[in-house]
N, CA, C and O of each residue as an XYZ file, in Angstrom:
528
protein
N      41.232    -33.529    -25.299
C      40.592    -33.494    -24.014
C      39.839    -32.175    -23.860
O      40.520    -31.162    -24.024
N      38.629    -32.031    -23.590
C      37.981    -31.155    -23.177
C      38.174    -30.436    -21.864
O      38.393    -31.097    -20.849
N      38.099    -28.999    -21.824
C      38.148    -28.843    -20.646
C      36.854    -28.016    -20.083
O      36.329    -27.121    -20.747
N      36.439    -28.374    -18.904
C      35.691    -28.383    -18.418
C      35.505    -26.867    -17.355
O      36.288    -26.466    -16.494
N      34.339    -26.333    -17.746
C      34.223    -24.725    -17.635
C      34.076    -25.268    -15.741
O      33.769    -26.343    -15.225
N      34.468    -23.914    -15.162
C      33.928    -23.584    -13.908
C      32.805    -23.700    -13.182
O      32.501    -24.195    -12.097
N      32.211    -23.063    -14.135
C      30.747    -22.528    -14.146
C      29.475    -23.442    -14.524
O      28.299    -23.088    -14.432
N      30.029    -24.897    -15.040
C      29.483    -25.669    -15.910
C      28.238    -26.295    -14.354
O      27.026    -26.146    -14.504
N      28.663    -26.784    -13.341
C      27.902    -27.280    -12.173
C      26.955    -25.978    -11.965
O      25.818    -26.247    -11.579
N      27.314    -24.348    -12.201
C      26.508    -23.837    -11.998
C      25.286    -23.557    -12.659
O      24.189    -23.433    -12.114
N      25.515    -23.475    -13.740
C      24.630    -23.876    -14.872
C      23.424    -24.763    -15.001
O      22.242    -24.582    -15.291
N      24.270    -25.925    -14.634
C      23.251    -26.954    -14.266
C      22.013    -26.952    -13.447
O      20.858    -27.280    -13.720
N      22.763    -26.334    -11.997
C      21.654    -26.289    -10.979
C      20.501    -24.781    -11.604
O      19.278    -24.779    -11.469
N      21.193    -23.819    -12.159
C      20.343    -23.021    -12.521
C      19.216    -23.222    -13.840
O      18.170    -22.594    -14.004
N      19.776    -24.270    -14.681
C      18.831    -24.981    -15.722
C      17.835    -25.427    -14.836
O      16.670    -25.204    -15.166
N      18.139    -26.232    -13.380
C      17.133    -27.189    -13.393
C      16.639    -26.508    -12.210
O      16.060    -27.382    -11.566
N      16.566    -25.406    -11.588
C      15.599    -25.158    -11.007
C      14.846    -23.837    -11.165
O      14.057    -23.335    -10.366
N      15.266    -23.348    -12.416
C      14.484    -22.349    -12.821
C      13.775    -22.919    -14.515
O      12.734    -22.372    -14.879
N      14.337    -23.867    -15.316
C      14.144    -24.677    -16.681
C      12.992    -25.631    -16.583
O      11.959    -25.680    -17.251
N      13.419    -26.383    -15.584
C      13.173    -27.754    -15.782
C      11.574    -27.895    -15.101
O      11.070    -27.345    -14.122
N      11.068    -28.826    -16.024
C      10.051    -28.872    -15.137
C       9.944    -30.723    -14.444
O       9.801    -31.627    -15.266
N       9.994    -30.910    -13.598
C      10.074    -32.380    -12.987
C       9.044    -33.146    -13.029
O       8.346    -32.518    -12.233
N       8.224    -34.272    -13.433
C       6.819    -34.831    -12.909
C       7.220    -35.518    -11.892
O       6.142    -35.891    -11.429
N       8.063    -35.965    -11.193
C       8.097    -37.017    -10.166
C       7.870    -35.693     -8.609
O       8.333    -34.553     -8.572
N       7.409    -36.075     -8.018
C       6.539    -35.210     -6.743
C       8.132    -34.466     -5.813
O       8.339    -33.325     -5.401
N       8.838    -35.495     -5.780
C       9.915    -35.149     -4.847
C      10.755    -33.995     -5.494
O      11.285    -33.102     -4.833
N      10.812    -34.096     -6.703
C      11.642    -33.264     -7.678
C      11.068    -32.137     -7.857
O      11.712    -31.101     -8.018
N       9.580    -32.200     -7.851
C       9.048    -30.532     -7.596
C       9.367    -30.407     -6.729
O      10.291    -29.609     -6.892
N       9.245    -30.835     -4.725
C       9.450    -30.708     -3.593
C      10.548    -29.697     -3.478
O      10.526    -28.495     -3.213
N      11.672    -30.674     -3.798
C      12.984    -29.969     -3.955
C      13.232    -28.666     -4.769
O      13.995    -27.726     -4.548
N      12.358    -28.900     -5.773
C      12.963    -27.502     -7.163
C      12.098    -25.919     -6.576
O      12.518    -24.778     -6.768
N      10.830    -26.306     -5.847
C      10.218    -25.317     -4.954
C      11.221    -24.699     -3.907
O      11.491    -23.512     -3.721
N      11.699    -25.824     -3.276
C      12.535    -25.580     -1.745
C      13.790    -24.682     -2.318
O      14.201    -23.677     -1.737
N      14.207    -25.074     -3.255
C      15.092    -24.425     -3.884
C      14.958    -22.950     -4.298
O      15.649    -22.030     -3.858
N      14.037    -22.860     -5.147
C      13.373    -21.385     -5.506
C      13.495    -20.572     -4.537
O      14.295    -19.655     -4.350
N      12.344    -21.108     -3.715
C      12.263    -20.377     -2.215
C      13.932    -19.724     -1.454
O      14.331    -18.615     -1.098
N      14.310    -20.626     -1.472
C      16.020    -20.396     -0.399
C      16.329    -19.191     -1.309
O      16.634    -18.128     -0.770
N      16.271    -19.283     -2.675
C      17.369    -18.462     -3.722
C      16.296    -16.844     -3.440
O      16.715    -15.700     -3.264
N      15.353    -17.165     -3.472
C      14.509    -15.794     -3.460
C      14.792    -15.156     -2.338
O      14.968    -13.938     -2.370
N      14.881    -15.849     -1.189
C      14.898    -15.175      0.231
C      16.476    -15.106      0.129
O      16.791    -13.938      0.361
N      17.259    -15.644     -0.046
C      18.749    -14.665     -0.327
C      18.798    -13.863     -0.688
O      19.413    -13.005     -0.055
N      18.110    -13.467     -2.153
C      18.609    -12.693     -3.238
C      17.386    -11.320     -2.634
O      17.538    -10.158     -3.013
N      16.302    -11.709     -1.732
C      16.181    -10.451     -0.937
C      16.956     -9.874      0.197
O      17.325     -8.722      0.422
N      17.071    -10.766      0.717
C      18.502    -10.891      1.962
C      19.860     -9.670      1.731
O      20.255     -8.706      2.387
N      20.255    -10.289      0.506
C      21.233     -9.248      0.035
C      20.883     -8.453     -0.336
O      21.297     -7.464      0.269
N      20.158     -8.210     -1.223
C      19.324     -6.804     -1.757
C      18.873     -5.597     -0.721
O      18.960     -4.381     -0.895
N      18.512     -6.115      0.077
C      18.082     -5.406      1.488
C      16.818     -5.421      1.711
O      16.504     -5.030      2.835
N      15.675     -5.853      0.777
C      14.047     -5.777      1.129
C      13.248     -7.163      1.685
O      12.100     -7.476      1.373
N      13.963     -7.758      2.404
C      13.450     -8.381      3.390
C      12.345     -8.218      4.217
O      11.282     -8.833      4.304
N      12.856     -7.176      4.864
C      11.807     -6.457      5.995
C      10.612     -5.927      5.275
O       9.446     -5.939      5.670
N      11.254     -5.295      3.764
C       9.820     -4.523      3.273
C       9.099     -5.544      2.984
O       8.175     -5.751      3.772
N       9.229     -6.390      1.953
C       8.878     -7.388      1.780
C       7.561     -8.418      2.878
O       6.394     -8.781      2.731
N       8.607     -8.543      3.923
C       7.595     -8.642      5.206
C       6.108     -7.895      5.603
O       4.957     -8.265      5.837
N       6.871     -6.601      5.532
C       5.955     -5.419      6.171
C       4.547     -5.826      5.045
O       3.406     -6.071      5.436
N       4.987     -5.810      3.662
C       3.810     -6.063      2.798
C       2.984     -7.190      2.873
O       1.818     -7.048      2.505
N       3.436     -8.508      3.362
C       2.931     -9.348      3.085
C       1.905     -9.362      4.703
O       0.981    -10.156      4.880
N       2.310     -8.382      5.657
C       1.545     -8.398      6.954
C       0.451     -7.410      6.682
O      -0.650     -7.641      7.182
N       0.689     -5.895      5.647
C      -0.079     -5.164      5.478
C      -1.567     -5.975      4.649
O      -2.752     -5.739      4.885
N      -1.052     -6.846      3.767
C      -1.988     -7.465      2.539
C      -2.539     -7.989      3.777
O      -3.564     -7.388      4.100
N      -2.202     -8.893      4.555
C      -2.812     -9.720      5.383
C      -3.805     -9.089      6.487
O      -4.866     -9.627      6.803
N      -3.437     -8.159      6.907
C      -4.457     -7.344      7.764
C      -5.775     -6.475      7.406
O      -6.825     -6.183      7.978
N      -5.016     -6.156      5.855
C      -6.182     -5.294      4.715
C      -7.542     -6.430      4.479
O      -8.698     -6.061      4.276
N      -6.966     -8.248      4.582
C      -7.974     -9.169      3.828
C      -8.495     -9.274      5.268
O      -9.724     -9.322      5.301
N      -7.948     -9.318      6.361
C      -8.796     -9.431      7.406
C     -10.439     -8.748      7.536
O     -11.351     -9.543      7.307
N     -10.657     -7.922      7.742
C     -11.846     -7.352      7.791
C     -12.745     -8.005      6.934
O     -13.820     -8.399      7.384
N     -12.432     -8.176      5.711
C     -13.443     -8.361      4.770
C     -14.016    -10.136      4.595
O     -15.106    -10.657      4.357
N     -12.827    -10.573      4.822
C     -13.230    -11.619      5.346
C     -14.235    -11.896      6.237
O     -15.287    -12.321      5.759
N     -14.127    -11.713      7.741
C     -14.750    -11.265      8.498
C     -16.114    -10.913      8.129
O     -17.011    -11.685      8.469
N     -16.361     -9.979      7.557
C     -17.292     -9.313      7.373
C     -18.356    -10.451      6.512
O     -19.327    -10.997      7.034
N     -17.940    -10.629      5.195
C     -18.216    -11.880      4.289
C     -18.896    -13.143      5.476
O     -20.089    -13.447      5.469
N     -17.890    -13.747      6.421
C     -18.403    -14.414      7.048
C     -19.248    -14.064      8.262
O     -19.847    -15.069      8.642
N     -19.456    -13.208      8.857
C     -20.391    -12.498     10.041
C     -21.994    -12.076      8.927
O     -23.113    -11.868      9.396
N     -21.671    -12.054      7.599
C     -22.952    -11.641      7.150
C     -23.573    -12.941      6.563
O     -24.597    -12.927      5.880
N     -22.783    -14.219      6.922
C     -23.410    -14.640      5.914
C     -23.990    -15.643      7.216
O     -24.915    -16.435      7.037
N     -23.469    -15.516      8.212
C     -23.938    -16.096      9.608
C     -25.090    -15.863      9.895
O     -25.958    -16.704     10.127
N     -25.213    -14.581      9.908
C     -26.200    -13.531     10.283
C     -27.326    -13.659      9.408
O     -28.390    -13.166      9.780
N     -27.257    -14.258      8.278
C     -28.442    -14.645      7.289
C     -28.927    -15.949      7.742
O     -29.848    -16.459      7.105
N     -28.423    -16.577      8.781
C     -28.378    -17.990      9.251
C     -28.919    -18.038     10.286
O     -29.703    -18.874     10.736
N     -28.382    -16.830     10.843
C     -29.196    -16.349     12.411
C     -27.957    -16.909     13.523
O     -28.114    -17.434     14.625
N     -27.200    -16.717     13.086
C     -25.870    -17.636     14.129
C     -24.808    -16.338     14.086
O     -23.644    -16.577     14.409
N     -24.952    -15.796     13.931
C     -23.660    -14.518     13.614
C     -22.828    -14.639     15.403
O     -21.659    -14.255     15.448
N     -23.534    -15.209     16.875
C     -22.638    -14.745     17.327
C     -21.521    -16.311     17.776
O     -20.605    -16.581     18.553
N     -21.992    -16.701     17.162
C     -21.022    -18.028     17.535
C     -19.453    -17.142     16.573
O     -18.404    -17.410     17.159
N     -19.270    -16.346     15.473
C     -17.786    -16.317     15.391
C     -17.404    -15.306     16.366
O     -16.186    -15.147     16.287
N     -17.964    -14.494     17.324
C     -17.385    -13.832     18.472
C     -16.387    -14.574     19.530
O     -15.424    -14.107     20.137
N     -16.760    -15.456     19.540
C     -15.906    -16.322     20.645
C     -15.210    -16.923     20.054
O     -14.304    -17.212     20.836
N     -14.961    -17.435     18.905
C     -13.847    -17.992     17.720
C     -12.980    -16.742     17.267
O     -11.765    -16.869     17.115
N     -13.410    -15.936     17.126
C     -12.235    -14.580     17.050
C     -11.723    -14.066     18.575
O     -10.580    -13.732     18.885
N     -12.479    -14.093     19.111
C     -11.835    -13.918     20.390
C     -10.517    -15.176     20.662
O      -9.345    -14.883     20.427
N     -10.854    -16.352     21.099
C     -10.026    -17.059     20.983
C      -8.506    -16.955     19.907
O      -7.357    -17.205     20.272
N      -8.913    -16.555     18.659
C      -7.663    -16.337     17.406
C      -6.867    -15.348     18.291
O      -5.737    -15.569     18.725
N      -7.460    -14.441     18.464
C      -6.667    -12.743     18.920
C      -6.050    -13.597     20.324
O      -5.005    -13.191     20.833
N      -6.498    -14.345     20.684
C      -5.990    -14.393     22.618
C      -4.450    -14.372     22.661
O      -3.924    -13.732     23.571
N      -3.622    -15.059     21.694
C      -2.481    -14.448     21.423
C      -1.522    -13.372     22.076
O      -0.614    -13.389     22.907
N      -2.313    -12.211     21.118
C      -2.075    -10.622     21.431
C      -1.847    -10.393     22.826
O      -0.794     -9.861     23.178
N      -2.976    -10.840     23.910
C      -2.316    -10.804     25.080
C      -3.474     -9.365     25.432
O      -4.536     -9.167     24.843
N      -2.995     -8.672     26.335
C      -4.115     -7.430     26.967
C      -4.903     -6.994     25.852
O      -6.089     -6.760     26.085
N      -4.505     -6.850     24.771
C      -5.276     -5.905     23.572
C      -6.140     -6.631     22.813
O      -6.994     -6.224     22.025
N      -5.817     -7.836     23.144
C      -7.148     -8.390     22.263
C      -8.522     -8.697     22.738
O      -9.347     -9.258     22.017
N      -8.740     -8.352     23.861
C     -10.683     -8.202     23.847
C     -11.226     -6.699     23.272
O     -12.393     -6.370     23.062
N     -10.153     -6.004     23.111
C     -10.417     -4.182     22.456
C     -10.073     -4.835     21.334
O     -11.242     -4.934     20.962
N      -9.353     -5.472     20.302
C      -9.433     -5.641     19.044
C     -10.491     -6.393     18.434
O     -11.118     -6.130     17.408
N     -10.589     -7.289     19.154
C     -12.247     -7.791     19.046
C     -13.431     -7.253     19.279
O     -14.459     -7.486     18.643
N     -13.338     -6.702     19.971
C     -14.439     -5.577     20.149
C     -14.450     -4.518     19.013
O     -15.414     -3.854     18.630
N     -13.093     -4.499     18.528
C     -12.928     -3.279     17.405
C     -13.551     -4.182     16.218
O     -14.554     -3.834     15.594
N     -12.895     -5.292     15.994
C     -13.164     -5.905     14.539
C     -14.871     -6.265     15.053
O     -15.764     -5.513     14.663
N     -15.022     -6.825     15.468
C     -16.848     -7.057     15.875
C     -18.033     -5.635     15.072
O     -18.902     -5.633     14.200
N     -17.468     -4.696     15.894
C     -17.930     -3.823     15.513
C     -17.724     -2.805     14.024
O     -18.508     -1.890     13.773
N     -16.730     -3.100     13.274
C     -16.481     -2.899     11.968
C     -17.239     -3.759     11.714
O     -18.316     -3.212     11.478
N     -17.361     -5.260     11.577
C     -18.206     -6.136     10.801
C     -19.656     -5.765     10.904
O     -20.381     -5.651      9.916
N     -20.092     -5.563     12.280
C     -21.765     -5.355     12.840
C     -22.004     -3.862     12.192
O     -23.209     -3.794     11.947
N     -21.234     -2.418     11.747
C     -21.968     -1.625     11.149
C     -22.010     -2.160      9.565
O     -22.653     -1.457      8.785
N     -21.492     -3.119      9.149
C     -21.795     -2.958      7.753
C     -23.029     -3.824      7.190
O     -23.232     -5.027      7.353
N     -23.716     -2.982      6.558
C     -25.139     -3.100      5.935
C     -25.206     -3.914      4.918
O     -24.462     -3.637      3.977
N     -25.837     -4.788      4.826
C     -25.606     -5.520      3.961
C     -26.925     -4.826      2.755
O     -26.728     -4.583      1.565
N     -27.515     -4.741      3.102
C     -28.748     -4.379      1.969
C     -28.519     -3.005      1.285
O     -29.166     -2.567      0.333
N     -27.107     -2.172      2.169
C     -26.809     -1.270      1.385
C     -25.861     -1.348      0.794
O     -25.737     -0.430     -0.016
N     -24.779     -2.318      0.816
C     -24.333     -2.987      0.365
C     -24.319     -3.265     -1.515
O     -23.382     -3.033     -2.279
N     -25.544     -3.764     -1.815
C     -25.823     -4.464     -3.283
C     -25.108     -5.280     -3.483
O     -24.328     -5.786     -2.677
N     -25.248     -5.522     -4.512
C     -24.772     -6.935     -5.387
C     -23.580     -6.371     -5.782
O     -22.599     -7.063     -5.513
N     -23.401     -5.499     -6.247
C     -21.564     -4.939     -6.827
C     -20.820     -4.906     -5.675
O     -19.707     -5.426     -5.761
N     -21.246     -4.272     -4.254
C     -20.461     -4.537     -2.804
C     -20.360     -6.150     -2.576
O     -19.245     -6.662     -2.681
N     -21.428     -6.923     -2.282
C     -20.768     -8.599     -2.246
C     -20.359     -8.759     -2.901
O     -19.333     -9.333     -2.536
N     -20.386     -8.604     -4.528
C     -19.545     -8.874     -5.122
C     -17.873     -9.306     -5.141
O     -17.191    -10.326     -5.237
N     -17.680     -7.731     -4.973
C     -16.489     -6.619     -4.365
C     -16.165     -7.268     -3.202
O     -15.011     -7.491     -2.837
N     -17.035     -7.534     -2.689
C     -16.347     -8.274     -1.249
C     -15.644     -9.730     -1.108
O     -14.708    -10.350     -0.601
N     -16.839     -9.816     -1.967
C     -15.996    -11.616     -2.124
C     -14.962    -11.745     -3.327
O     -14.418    -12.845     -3.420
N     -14.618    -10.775     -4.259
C     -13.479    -10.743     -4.489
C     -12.477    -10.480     -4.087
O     -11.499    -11.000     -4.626
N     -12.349     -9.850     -3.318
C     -11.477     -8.965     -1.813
C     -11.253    -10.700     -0.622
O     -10.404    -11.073      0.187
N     -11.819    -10.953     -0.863
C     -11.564    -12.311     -0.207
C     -11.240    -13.407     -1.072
O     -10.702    -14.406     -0.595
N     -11.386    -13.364     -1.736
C     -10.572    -14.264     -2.596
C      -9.571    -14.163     -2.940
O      -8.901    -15.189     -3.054
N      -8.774    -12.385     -3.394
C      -8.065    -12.223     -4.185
C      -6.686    -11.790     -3.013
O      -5.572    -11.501     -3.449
């Protein structure tokens, strides 16, 4: 008779959701959902949760502008640049008192930047910055 390790169920689940690769749709569903839970524990305990956070809000605020910018210039070659004023206004309404001054702030970061001084290595640069 064999005997049967402890550890053997653990094994398993760790073959198959870090090993395995699934083609049936639900079985990725699950082996993702899974990943996910184990990652956000294993930051949980670790303690970088919050940093973790803090970064993924910093990345997110850094792509803001340029975005922005990318799309206000390319409006503006269209001759429509102010129709996204009132679509960013609306996003920010959120925020609550501070967002007609943040809009007014981001507006005006987008409106000094030059596009013709700019060049081709700055759009470039820019639209990799938005992509990436």
């Amino acid at each position: 008779m064999q005997k049967k390790s402890l550890f053997a169920p653990f094994l398993r689940a760790h073959r198959w959701i870090w090993q395995a690769k699934p083609h049936e749709r639900h079985l990725k569903i699950s082996q993702r959902i899974s990943r996910v839970t184990l990652y956000v524990a294993q930051e949980v305990f670790k303690g970088n949760l919050r940093q973790s956070a803090l970064g993924l809000s910093y990345i997110t605020l850094l792509s803001l502008v340029p975005l922005l910018a990318v799309s206000f210039s390319v409006l503006k070659a269209f001759g429509s640049g102010q129709v996204i004023e009132p679509f960013l206004a609306t996003l920010l309404e959120p925020l609550g008192r501070s967002a007609p001054e943040l809009t007014a702030r981001i507006s005006g970061f987008v409106s000094n930047i030059k596009v013709g001084v700019l060049g081709m290595l700055g759009i470039a640069l820019l639209f990799y910055t938005v992509i990436s």
